[in-house]
N, C-alpha and C positions, 0 to 999 in steps of 0.2 A: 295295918297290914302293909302299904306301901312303904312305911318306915322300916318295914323288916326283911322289903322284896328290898330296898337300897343298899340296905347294908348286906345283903346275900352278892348283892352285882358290885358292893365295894371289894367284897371279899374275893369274887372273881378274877377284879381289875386287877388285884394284890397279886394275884399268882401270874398274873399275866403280865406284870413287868417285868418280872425276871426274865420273860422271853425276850432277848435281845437280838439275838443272831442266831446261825445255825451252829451248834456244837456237839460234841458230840456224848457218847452216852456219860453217864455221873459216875465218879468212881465206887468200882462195889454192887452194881445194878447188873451184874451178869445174866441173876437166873430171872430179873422181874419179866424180860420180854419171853426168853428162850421157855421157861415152865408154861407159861398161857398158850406160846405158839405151838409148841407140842402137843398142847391139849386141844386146839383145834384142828389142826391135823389129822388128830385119830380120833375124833369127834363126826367130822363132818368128808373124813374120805381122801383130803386131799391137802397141803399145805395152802398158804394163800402165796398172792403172788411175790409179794416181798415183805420182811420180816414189821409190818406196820399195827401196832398197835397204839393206840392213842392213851395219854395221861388222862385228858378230859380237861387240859389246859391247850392254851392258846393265843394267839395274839396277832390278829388281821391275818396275813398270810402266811404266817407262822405257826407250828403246831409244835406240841410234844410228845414223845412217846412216853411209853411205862420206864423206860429206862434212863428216860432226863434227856436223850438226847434231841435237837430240836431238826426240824427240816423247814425248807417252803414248800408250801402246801399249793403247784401248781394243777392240781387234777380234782382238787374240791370234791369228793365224793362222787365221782361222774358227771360232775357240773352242779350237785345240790346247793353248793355252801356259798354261794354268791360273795356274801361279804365278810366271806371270813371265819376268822377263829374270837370268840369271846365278844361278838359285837354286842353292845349293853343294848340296845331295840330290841334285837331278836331276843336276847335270853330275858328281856322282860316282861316280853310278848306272851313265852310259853310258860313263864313262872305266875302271868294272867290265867292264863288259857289251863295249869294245872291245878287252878282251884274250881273249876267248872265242874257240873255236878257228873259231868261223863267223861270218859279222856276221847270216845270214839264218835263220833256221830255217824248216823244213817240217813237214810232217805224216807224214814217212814216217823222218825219222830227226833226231827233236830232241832240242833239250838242257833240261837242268835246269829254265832257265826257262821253258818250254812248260808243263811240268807245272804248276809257282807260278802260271804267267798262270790255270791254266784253274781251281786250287783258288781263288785270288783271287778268283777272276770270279763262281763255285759259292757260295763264301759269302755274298754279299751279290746273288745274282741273287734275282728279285722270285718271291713266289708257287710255283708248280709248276716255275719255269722251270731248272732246274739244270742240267741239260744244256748244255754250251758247247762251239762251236767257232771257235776265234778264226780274223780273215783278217787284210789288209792295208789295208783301206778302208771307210768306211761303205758305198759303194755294194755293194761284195763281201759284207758281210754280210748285206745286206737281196736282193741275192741270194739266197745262201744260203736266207733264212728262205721267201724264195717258192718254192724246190725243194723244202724241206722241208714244206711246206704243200701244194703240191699233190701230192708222193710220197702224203702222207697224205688227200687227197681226191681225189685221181683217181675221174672222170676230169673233175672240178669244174677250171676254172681258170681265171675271170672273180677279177676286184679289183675291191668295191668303194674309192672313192677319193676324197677329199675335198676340194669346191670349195679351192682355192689349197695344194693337199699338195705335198710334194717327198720324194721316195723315193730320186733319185740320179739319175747320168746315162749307165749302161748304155743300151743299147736298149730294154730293155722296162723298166726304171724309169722311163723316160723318156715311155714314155707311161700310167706311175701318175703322172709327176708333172704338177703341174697348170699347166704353163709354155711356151707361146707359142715363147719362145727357144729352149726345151731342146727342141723339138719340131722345128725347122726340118729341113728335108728328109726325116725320117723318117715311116714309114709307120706308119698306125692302126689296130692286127691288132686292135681291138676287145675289148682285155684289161680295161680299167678302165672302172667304170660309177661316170660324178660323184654323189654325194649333199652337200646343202650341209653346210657344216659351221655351231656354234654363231654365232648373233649374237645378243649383248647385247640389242640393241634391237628382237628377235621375243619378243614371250610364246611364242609357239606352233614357236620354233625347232625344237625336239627333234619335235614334233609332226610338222612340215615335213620334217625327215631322215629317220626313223622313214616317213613314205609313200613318199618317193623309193625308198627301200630295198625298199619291199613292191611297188613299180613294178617294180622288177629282179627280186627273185623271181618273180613271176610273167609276167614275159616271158622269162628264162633260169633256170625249175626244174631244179634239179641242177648249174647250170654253175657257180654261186659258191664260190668257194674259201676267201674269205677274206674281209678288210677290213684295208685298210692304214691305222694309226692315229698322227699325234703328237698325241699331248696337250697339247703347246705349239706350233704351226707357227711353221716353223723362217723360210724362205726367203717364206713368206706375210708375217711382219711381224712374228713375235712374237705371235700368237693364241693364246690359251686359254681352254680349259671349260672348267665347272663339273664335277664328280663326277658330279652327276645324271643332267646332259647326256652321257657316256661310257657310264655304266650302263644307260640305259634302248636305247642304240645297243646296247650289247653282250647283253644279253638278247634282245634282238630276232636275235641272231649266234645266239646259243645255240639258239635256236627252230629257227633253220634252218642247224642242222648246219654254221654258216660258220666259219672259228677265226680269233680274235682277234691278230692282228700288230700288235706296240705298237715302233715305231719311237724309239727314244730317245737315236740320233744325238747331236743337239743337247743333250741335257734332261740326258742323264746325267750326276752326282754338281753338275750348276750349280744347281741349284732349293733347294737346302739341304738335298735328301736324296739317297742314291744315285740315286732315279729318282723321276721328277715321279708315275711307278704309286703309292709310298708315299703322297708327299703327298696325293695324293688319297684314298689307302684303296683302292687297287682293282690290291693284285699278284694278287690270287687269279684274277683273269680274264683275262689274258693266256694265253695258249699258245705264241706265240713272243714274244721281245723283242729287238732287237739296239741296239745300243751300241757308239759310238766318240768320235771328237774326243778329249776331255780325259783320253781312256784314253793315250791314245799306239798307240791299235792299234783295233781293233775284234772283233768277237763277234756272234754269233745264240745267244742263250740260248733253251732249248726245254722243254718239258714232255716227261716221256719216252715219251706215246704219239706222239711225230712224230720219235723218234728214226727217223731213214732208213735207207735200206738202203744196205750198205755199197757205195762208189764213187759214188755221188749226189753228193754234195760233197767237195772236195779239194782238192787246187793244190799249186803246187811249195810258195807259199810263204804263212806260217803266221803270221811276223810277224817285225821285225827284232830280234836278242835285246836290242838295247838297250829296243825297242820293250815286250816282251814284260817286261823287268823294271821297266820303268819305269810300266807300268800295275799289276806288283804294288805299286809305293810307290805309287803315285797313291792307289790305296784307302785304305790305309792311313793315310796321311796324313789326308785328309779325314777319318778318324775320328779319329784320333788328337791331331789338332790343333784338335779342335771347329768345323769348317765346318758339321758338319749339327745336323740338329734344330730344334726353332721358337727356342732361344738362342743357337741357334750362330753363327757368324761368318758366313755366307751370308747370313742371313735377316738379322742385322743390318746388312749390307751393303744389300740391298734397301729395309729403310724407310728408308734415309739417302737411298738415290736416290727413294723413292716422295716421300720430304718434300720434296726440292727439283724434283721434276717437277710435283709438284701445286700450288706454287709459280710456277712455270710456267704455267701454265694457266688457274691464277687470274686471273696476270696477260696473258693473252693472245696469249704467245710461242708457245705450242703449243696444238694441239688438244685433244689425248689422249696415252695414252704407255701402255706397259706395263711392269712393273718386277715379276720373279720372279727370286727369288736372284740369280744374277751374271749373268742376261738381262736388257736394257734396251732396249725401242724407245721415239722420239716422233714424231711427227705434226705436223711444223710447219705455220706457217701456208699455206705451198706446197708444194703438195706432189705435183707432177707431176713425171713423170723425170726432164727436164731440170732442176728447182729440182735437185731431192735433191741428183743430183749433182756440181752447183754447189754444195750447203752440203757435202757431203761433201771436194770436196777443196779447200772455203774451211776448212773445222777442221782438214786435212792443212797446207795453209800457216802456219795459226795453233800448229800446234804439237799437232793429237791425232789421230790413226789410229779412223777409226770406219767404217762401212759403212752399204747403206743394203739394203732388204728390202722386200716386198708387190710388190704388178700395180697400185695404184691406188685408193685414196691410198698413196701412196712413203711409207718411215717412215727413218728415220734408226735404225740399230743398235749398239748396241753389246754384243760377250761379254767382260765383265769381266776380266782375273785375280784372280776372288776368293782366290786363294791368297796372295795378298802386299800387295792392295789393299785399304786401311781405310773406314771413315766416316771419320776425318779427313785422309786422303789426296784426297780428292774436292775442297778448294776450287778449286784452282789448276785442273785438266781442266775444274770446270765453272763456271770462271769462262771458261775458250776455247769451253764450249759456248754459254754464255750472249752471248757475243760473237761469236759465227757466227750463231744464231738472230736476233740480233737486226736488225731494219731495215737496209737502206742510209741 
């Protein structure tokens, strides 16, 4: 069998040489993209964002569509695809993992790699948080960590929640998160209470969140449960604090009996370290944490006074075992391949982009930008909805897949695959970025 998984991943590597560069579609391939895109269109209600379908080919940061033509692939499924297009690990992993007697597991009768997910996840979870239970989605886990938070402070169950946060798009994540959109026709059971979050350009920022807060306590003594945290907002723009700014929020949690939920969806193993809680210095204050995206699965890791009471959380299902062994490599990986650390491959990756974004700036093409391990936002010079996404799908024409993020200023995003993407892989993507920003 291994002999015939090799030659299936030889056969992969075959189609993935021809990916060389970005080009554009094959000749003759008019109707392969336009007939599928039609039919999802009036399938599901709505067109998708830009004209993206995939061949099921690939090559590191490189992808193909049905129509042969190739792009960079800087937005990796929302951050899923860490290392790429066609990595022979990963697809050998799940051509393992699709001979397993189930493709799905649960929590009431799994297999082998349920268990690996959940020690994986246990060794390198941040602080007190050891306790893991893995789901199927981010949103599902950040679920989860709000049962398990208010199981443990009942009959507390107010969120505080942070000017421009996103926590998922459940019903009641929905109105933790801080989003106009995600909010349309739903009602406001008055769960989340706004505190702003850092701004650069407040001395008195922390000062400023810090009253908000003590605003809430003393208009809902006893009902606060919690505070929902990322340390780099995600769906905001790419936003991040300082340590300080976290610390003096979270003492202030501790004061008043609130527990710390550190959302690390987005952050986790992209910042150069397993969790953006390390780089800072601050695992030890968290009490829940959950993690997804670039796991291949997601998790609510917990400190083990919020371990619940049994039947609280559960679901048929637990994670797909492809899912489930491929967030064991993923760990692993990152370590083992040196992504993390202030030397590692991550952080090296970030000042290549922080050198040619400040570059940028200097020269007038952007405003601002943020650049933390394999997360990248900028700030162009337009930067209302409609520009964005008109520059977003003028870099989809030009040849790069990126997204865009924030309420206003709009930022233009990109989630790297730092798993296979170098500093000197960067001319060519950001020479089309440079070419999209620039002037009519």
């Amino acid at each position: 069998m291994n002999d015939l998984f090799e030659k299936l991943l030889d056969e992969t590597e075959r189609r993935a040489r021809r990916i060389e560069a970005v080009r554009g579609p094959a000749p003759g391939s008019e109707g392969a993209l336009n007939d599928p895109l039609d039919a999802i269109t009036a399938l599901r209600g709505r067109p998708l964002f830009y004209p993206f379908i995939g061949s099921g080919a690939g090559r590191g940061a490189l992808v193909e569509l049905l129509d042969g033509s190739v792009k960079w692939d800087f937005i990796t499924g929302i951050g899923t695809n860490f290392f790429g297009h066609a990595d022979r690990q990963i697809l050998r992993t799940c051509l393992n993992a699709a001979l397993s007697d189930i493709p799905i597991q649960g929590h009431l009768e799994p297999n082998a790699e349920y268990a690996e997910f959940l020690s994986a996840v246990s060794r390198i979870a941040p602080g007190r948080c050891k306790l893991v239970w893995p789901s199927m989605s981010g949103t599902l886990a950040n679920e989860n960590a709000l049962k398990i938070i208010r199981a443990k402070k009942r009959p507390a169950f107010r969120v505080l929640a942070f000017d421009g946060a996103f926590a998922g798009r459940s019903t009641t994540l929905s109105e933790i998160t801080d989003s106009e959109l995600n909010k349309q026709g739903q009602a406001d059971l008055g769960q989340a209470l706004r505190i702003p979050f850092h701004d650069p350009r407040d001395p008195r920022s922390a000062e400023r969140t810090l009253e908000a807060m003590d605003r809430h306590f003393e208009k809902f003594p006893g009902e606060i449960c919690a505070i929902h945290v990322e340390l780099v907002q995600g769906e905001a723009g790419f936003r991040p604090a300082p340590a300080d700014f976290f610390s003096a929020v979270f003492d202030r949690c501790r004061r008043e009996n609130v527990a710390v939920w550190v959302d690390e969806i987005q952050t986790f193993g992209r910042t150069g370290e397993y969790f953006m809680l390390d780089r800072l210095g601050l695992a030890e204050r968290a009490d829940v944490v959950t993690i997804g995206k670039l796991l291949c699965g997601s998790a609510a890791c917990f400190a083990p006074e919020f371990n619940p009471p049994a039947g609280l959380i559960s679901g048929t299902y637990a994670g797909y075992t492809a899912g489930l062994a491929l967030g064991c490599l993923v760990i692993r990986r990152l370590s083992e391949e040196g992504h993390l650390g202030e030397k590692g491959k991550t952080r090296a990756l970030e000042r290549a982009v922080t050198e040619k974004m400040e570059t940028w700036k200097e020269n007038g093409l952007i405003t601002d930008y943020t650049a933390l391990g394999a997360m990248a936002a900028l700030t162009p010079r337009r930067s209302d909805l409609d520009s964005i996404r008109a520059l977003v799908r003028r870099l989809f024409d030009l040849g790069l897949c990126a997204y865009y993020a924030g309420h206003g200023p709009y930022r233009l995003r990109m989630l790297l695959p730092g798993g296979c993407l170098t500093p000197s892989d960067l001319a060519a993507p950001f020479d089309i970025l440079e070419r999209g920003l620039a002037p009519a």
